[in-house]
NUSE-787482 format. One line per field, with one value per residue (C-alpha): x, y, z; residue number from 1. Coordinates in steps of 0.02 Angstrom, whole numbers, plus 50000, padded with zeros to 5 digits. Example, Ala and Ser with C-alpha at 12.3 -4.5 7.8 and 13.67 -1.06 7.14 Angstrom:
u: 50615|50684
v: 49775|49947
w: 50390|50357
i: 1|2
***
This chain:
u: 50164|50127|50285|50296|50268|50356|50239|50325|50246|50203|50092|49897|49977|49860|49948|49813|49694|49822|49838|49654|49657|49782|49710|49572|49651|49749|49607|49500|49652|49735|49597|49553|49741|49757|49578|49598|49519|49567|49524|49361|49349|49491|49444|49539|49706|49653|49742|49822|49841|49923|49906|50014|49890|49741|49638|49709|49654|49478|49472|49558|49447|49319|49377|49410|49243|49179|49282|49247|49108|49150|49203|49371|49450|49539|49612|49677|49797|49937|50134|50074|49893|49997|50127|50021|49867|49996|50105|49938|49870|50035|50103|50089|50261|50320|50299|50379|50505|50562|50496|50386|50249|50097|49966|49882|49964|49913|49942|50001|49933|50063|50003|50004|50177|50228|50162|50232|50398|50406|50347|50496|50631|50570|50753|50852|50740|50773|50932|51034|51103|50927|50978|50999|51015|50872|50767|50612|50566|50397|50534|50670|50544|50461|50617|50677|50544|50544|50724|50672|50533|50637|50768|50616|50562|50749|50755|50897|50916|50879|51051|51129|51026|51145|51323|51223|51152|51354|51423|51290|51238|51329|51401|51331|51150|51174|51335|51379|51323|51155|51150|51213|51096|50951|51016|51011|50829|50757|50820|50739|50599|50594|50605|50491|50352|50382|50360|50205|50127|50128|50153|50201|50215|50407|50426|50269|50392|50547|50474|50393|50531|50668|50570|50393|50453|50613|50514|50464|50304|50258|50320|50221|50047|50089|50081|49916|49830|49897|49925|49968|50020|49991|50074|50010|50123|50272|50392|50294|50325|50469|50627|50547|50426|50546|50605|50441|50376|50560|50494|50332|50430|50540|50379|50316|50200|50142|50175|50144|50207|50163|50289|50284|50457|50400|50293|50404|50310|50340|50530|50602|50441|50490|50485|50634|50590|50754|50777|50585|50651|50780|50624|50605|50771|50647|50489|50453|50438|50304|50324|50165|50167|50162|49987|49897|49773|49859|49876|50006|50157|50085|50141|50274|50373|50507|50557|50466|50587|50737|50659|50648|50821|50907|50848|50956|50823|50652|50542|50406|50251|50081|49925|49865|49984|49951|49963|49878|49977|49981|50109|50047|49967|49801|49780|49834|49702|49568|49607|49654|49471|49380|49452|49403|49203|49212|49271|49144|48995|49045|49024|49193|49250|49146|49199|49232|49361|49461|49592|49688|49857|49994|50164|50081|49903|49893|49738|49727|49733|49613|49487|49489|49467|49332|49224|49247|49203|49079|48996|48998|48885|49046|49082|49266|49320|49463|49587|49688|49621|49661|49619|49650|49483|49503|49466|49292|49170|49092|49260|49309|49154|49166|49329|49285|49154|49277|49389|49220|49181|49337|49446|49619|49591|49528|49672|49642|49465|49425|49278|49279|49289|49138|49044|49079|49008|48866|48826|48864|48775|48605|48553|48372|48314|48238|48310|48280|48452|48401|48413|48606|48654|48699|48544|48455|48553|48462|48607|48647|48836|48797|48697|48848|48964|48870|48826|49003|49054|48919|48912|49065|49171|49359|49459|49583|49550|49372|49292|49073|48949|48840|48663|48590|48491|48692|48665|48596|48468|48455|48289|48359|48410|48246|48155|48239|48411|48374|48313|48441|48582|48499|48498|48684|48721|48621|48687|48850|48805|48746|48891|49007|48915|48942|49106|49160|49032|49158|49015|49110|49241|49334|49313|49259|49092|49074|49117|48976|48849|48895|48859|48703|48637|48669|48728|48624|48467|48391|48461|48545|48735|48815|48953|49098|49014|48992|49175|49253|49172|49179|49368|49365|49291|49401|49557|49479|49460|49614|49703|49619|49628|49840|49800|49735|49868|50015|49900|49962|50140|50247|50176|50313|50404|50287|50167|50166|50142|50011|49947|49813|49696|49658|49816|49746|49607|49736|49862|49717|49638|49820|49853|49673|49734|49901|49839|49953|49795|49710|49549|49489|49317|49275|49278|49436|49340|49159|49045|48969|49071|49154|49047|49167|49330|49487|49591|49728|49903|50040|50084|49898|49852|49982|49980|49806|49822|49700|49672|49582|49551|49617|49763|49796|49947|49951|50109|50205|50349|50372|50536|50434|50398|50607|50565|50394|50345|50447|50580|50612|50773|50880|50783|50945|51031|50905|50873|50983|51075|51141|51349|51381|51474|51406|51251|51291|51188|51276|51179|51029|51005|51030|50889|50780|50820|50774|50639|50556|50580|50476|50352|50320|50332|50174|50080|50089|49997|49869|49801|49737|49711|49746|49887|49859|50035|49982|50102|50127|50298|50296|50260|50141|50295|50317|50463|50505|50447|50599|50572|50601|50453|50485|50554|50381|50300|50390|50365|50168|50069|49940|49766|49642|49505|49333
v: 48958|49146|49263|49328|49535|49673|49811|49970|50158|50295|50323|50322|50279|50132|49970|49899|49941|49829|49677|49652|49648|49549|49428|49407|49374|49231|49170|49087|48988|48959|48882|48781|48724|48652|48602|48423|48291|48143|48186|48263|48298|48400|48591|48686|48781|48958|49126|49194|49384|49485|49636|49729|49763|49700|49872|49855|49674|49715|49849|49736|49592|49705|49782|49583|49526|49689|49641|49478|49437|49265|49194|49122|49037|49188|49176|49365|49396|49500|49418|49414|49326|49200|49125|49138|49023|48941|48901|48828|48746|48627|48622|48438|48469|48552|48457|48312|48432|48466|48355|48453|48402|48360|48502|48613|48768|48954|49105|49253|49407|49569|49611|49418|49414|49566|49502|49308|49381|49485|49366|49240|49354|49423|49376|49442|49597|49623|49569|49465|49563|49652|49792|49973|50133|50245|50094|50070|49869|49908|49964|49839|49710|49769|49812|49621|49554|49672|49620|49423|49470|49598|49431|49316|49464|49478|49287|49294|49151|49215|49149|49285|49427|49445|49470|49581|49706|49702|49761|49873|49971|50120|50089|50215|50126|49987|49900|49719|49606|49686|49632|49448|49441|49489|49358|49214|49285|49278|49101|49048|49128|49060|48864|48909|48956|48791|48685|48743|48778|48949|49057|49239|49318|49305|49126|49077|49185|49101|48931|48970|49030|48906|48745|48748|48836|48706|48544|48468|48420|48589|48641|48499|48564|48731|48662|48584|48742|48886|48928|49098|49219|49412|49538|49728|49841|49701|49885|49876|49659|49572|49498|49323|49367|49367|49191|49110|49231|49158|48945|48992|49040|48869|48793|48880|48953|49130|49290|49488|49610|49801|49907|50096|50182|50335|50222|50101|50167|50020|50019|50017|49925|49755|49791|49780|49853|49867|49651|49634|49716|49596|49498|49610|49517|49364|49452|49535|49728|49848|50032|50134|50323|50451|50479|50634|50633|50764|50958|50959|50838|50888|51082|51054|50872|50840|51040|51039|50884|51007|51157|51077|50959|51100|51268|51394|51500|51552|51454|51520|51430|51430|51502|51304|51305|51419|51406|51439|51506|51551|51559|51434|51257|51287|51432|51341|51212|51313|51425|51267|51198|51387|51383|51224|51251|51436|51332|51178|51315|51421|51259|51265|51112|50954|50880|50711|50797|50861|50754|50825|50727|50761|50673|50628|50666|50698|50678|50856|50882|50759|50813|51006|50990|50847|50962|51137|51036|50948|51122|51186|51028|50961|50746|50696|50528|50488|50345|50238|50313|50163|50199|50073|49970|50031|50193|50165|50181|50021|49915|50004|49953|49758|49752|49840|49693|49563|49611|49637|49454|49357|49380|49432|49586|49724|49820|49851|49955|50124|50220|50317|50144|50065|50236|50258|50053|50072|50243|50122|49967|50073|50060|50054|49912|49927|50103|50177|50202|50407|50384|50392|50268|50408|50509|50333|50256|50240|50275|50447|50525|50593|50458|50340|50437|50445|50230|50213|50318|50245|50067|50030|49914|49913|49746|49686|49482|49529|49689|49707|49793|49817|49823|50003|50039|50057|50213|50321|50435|50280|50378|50492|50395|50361|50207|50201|50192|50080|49945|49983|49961|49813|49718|49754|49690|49511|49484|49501|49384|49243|49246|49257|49085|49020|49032|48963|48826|48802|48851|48990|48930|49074|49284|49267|49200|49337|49456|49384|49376|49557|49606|49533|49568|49758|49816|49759|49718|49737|49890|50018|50014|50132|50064|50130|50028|49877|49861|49885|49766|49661|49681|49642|49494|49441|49508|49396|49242|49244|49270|49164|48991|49061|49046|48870|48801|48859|48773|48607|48641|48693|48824|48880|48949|49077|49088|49255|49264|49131|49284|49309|49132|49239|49278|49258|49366|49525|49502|49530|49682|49742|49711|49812|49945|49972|50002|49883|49819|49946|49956|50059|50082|50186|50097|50095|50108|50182|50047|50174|50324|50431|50576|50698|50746|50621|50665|50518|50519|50526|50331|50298|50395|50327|50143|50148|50210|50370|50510|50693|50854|50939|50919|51013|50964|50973|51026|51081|51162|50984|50910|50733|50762|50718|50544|50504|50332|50293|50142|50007|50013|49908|49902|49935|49785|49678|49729|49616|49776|49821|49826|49728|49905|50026|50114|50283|50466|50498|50346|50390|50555|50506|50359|50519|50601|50493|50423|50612|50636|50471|50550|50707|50642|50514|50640|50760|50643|50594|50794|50822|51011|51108|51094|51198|51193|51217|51275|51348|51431|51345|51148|51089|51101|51266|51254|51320|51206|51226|51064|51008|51107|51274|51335|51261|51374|51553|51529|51507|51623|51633|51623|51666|51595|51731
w: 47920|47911|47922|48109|48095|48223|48195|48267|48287|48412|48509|48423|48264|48239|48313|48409|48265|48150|48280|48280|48098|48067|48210|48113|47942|48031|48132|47989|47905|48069|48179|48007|48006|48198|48225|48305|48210|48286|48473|48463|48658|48625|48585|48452|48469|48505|48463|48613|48637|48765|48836|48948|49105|49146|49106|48931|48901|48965|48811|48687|48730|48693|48535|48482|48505|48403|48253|48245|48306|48402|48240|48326|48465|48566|48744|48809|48952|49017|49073|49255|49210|49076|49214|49348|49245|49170|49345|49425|49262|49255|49442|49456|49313|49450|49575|49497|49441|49607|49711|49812|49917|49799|49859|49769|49757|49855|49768|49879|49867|49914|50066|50116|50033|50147|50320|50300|50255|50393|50532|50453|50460|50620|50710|50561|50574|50762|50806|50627|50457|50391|50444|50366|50433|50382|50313|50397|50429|50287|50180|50193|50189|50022|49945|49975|49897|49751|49740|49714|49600|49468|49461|49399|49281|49216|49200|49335|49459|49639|49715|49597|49674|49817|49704|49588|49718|49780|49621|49535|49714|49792|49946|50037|49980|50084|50162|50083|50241|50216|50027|50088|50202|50088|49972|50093|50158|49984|49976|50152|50086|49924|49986|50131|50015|49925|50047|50090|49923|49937|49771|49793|49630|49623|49651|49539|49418|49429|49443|49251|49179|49255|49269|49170|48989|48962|49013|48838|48899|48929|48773|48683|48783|48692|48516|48542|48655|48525|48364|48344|48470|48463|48601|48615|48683|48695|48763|48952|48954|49057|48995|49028|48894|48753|48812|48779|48641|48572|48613|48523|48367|48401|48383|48215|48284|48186|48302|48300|48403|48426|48513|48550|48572|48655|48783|48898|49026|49145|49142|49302|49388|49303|49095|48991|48822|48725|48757|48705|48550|48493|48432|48274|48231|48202|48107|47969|48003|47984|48029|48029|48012|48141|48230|48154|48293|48382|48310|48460|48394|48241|48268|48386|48345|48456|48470|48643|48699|48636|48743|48897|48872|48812|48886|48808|48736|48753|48646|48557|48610|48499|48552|48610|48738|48881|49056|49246|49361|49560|49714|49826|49780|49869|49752|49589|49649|49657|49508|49392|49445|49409|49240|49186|49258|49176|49000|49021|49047|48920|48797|48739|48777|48855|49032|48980|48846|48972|49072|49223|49243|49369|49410|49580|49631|49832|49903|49951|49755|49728|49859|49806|49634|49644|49765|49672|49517|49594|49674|49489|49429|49342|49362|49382|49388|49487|49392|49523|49681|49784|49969|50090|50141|50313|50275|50253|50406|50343|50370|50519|50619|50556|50615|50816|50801|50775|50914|51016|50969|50991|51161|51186|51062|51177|51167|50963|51000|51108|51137|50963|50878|50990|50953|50762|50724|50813|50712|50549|50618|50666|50491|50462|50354|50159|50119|49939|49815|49844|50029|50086|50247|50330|50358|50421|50545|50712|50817|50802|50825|50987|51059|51001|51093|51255|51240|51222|51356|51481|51407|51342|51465|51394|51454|51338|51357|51343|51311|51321|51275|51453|51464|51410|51588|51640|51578|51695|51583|51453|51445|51343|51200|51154|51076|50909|50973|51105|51003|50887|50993|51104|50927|50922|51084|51074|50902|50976|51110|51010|50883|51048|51098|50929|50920|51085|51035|50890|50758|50674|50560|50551|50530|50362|50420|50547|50418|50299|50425|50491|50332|50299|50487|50477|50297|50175|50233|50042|50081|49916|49960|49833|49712|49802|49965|49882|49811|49983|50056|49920|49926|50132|50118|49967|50069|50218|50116|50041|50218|50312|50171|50179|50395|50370|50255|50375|50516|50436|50463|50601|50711|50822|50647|50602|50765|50875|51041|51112|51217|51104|51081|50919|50855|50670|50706|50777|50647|50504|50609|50615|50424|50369|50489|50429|50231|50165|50080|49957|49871|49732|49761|49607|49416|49352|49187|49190|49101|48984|48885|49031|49063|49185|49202|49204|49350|49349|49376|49207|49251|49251|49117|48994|49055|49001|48848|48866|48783|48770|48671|48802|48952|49113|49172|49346|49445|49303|49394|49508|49475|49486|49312|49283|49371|49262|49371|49537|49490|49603|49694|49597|49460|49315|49376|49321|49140|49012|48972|49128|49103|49275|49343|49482|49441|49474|49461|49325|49252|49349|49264|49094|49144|49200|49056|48925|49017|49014|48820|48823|48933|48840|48669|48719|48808|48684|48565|48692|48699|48541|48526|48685|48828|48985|49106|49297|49392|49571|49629|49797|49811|49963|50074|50035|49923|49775|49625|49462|49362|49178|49116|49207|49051|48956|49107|49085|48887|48880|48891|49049|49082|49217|49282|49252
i: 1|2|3|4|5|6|7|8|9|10|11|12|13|14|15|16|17|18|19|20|21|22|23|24|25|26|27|28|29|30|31|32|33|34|35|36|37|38|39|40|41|42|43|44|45|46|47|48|49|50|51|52|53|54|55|56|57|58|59|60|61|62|63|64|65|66|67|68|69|70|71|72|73|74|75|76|77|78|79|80|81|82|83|84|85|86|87|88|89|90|91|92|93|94|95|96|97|98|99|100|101|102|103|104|105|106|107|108|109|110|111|112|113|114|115|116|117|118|119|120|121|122|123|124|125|126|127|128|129|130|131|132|133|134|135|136|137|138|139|140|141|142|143|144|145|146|147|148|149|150|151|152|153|154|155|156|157|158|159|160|161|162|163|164|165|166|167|168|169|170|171|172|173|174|175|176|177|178|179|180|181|182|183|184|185|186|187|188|189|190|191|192|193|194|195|196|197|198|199|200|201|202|203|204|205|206|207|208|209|210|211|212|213|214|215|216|217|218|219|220|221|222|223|224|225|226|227|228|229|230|231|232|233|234|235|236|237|238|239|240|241|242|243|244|245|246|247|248|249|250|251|252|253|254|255|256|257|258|259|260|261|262|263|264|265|266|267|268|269|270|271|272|273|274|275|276|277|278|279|280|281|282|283|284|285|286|287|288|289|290|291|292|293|294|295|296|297|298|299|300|301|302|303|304|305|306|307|308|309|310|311|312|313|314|315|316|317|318|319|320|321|322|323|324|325|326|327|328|329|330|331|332|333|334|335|336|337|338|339|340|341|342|343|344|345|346|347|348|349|350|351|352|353|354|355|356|357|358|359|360|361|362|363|364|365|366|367|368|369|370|371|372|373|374|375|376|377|378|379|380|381|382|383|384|385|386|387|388|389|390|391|392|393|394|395|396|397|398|399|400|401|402|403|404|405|406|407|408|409|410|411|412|413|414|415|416|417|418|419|420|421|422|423|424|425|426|427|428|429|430|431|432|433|434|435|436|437|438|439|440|441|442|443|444|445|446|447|448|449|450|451|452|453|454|455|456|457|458|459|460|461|462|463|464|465|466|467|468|469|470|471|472|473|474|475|476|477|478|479|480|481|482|483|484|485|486|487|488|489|490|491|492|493|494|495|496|497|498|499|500|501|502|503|504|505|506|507|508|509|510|511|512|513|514|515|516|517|518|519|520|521|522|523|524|525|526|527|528|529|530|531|532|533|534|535|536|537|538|539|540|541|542|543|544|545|546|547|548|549|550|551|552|553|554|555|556|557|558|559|560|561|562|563|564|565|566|567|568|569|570|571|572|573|574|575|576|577|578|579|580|581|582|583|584|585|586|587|588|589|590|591|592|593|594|595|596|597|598|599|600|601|602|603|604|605|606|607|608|609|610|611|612|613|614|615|616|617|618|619|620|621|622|623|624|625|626|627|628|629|630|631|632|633|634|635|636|637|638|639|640|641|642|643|644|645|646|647|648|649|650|651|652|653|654|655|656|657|658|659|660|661|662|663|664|665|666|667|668|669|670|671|672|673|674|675|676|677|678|679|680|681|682|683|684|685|686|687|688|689|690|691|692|693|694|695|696|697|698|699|700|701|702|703|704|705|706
***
């Protein structure tokens, strides 16, 4: 067997670079090694490589493939991918295991996680112990079930959660009936899910790490499916990971591991980076020199960590450091997107060299700076924008049909609703790519608003759609419109006779047929279109096969009111309405080499390993750049290092603290030759902005836009 390898270095020092080739050194002599021979039905082991996110394994599959060509056997996936394939692959261990009902199994998706939780706690909610001053239900909820989901990550049993949030929480956080009582939830939740064959991502968790990795026929399966195992990244993986990293070592079976000690950029969502690197105990090491990429940690080192830890003195900053300034946001916005379209025309630097990264990107920020770029003939792409589905016009109107369709939901639509989907369902049929929806549909804003003020007949059992001669000067809306909207109204006829003929199975057909009826049509839709609907109708799916498993069991438990006859229908409008469920509809990744501007968030930007010539770092006076990525309430307790006493500021800061020399030390290598700090004196609530990189601020020296 091969010696296992820890390969440690910073950031863009080459570790990826070194996996693949060591992954294909191994590959030949390993895949000869534990090719079967006597079973020949049974394919060869294959190499298994992680990566931390799925962005990341899309690029290292990629990179893979380049370097060698197909030659081996190579299965890529991240923690969460792993357990969850793994979880469904072998449930019927599990279901022996703990004699659950034999089903096949449901994964839950967060906002499905979110509503089912809260319609089964719904008397604990109201009127039993989750409770908490100043915690709205969302919040409590969520923060429950990020509770039972950073135990499964920690390898921690979830009847422990309860003791743990006791002893490591202040007391003013939360009073200790509130912690027993999200402890006994969890638990109701936990067996709930069970018995129904439900997986949220917590349980599926726990029930890998605490069930399927010990059971020696699982272990036995691994043998025979892998023989060697190589992690990217292993500082942003789970505690969990170690555990069965650890079993595939038991099992002699070859490993590497990269890890980056300035990244870590996941701890405190989940990732517990110092226990992931008790593995180099195991493996030979390899330390690879710092990157030389960057003329920035080149010049400075760590004596820009020292500035801004210790500001005692002014530093003296070089000439590719420099910095915009202004008093109010709005102005930094606009000034920060002058200077880079006065640099991009003056050829000194290319768009798709420049990144804009902030601590938090508002979408005030994000809207200004995409339209002055876009004004100056500049592309920006927009990392992580996730929008909620339902604020497309596209969604919106499929969901006034539904409640239009089924009864009971009337009180869900009004007029603007009825007016803005029949602007969106007026398309006209067998438009060109160049020709925008907008500019075709046959129902026209102000013809909408006068058919749904004249023709719009609100009931909430059953709202309609009357007859356009209601309308007293119908003349008026001409031909085009008429037809347009008299299609509308018998295609909502005929599906309403469908369905109380019992020929529409659920929403998700309405949905479909919505969509084909009067939104695509051989119609263009633009990207951005296409993936939210594409996301609806997954989101619809998903919820609606989760609707008709709980149909099997028990109603009364979970039901709401039997006011509604479609009570699944108005909980799923109310779920797409109350953005729990987001969408990105642009690429998280262009498909060809990215031709704008990066505008992305530091989280974003570092979890995906980016980097440019040239940085504007947005908001550089906002104390959020202290805090890096938001943690998870809690989140301490559950890392294996966590002392079992109080967390306390005290701790918190020195968390913040070290969690920022991370930051800066890996962004610093991702910008390559210039660093541009934007700063405002006053935030968007018109504060005043003093944050860990003030100092950076006063010490640069400024620029203009011409």
């Amino acid at each position: 067997m091969p010696p296992s390898l820890w390969i440690t270095g910073s950031t863009r020092s080459g570790k990826t670079t070194r996996l693949i080739e060591q992954l294909a050194t191994w590959g030949a002599a390993l895949q000869a090694e534990f090719a079967p021979t006597a079973n020949p039905a049974q394919p060869g082991a294959s190499l298994l490589v992680f990566a931390a996110i799925g962005d990341n394994r899309l690029v290292l599959s990629e990179h893979i493939a380049a370097a060698t060509q197909g030659r081996y056997a190579v299965t890529t996936t991240t923690p969460a991918g792993f357990i969850q394939d793994e979880v469904i692959l072998f449930w019927p261990l599990l279901v022996e295991r703990l004699a659950l009902k034999a089903q096949f199994p449901l994964k839950l998706r967060p906002e499905n996680e979110q509503e089912l939780a809260t319609r089964l706690w719904r008397h604990q909610l109201d009127q039993g112990p989750l409770q908490a001053e100043g915690w709205r239900e969302y919040d409590l909820v969520r923060r429950s079930l990020d509770f039972l989901q950073l135990a499964a990550l920690g390898g921690i049993p979830a009847e422990e959660i309860a003791p743990m949030l006791k002893d490591g929480l202040l007391p003013g956080v939360g009073a200790e009936s509130l912690w027993a009582g999200i402890g006994a939830a969890l638990l109701e939740w936990r067996d709930w899910c069970l018995e129904r064959g439900l997986l949220p991502y917590g349980v599926m968790t726990e029930l890998y790490w605490r069930y399927l990795l010990p059971h020696p026929t699982y272990q036995a399966q691994l043998k025979q499916r892998f023989c060697a195992v190589l992690a990217d990244d292993v500082d942003d993986y789970p505690a969990i990971a170690r555990d069965w990293f650890e079993h595939f070592l038991a099992l002699e079976i070859p490993a590497l591991f990269t890890y980056n000690p300035n990244g870590q950029t996941r701890l405190g969502l989940g990732a517990d980076p110092d226990y992931l690197a008790g593995l180099s105990d195991r493996c030979q090491i390899e330390t690879l020199p710092p990157s030389n990429h960057s003329a920035l940690v080149t010049e400075l080192g760590d004596s820009l960590v020292n500035w801004v830890q210790e500001p005692l003195s002014m530093p003296e900053l070089p000439a590719s450091i420099q910095s915009i300034q202004a008093v109010s946001r709005g102005q930094l916005l606009r000034q920060t997107a002058e200077a880079i379209a006065e640099m991009v025309h003056q050829g000194q630097v290319a768009a798709a060299d420049i990144a804009v990264v902030g601590p938090g990107l508002d979408a005030i920020a994000r809207y200004t700076l995409i339209d002055i770029l876009s004004q100056r003939g500049i592309a920006v792409e927009s990392l992580g924008d996730q929008r909620p589905p339902v604020t497309s016009p596209l969604v919106r109107a499929l969901l006034t049909l539904l409640a239009l369709v089924y009864t009971g939901l009337g009180r869900l639509i009004s007029r603007e609703d009825v007016a803005e989907m029949l602007v969106v369902l007026s398309q006209a049929p067998s438009r060109t790519a160049e020709q925008p929806w907008f500019e075709l549909v046959r129902i026209d804003p102000v013809r909408a608003e006068l058919l749904a003020d004249h023709c719009f007949a609100p009931d909430p059992q059953q709202p309609k759609l009357l007859p356009v001669d209601r309308f007293p000067r119908w003349d008026r809306l001409g031909y085009q419109a008429t037809q347009a909207y008299e299609e509308i109204l018998h295609w909502i006829a005929d599906q309403q006779q469908q369905q109380q003929q019992r020929l529409l199975r659920n929403a998700v057909t309405l949905i479909d047929r919505a969509v084909q009826r009067f939104l695509w049509q051989g119609n263009h839709l633009s990207y951005d279109q296409l993936a939210v609907l594409r996301e609806l109708i997954e989101t619809a799916q998903y919820y609606w096969e989760i609707e008709g498993r709980l149909q099997q069991y028990e109603r009364q438990a979970i039901a709401t009111s039997a006011a509604s006859p479609h009570a699944d229908v108005e909980r799923f409008i109310r779920l797409l309405r109350s953005g729990t469920v987001t969408a990105n509809p642009h690429p998280v990744r262009a498909l060809a080499e990215r031709q704008g501007i990066t505008l992305t968030t530091v989280y974003q930007y570092r979890v995906q390993h980016l980097s440019h010539r040239w940085h504007f770092w947005l908001d550089a006076g906002s104390p959020r750049w202290l805090t890096g990525t938001a943690m998870l309430l809690g989140a301490p307790l559950f890392l294996q290092s966590w002392s079992g006493r109080t967390w306390t500021m005290t701790d918190t800061e020195q968390f913040n603290d070290a969690n920022l020399a991370r930051l800066l030390r890996d962004l610093l290598a991702r910008a390559t030759e210039r660093l541009y700090l934007c700063h405002s004196d006053l935030a968007i609530s018109g504060q005043e902005q003093v944050g860990p990189l003030l100092t950076l601020v006063q010490a640069s020296q400024g620029v203009t836009a011409g």
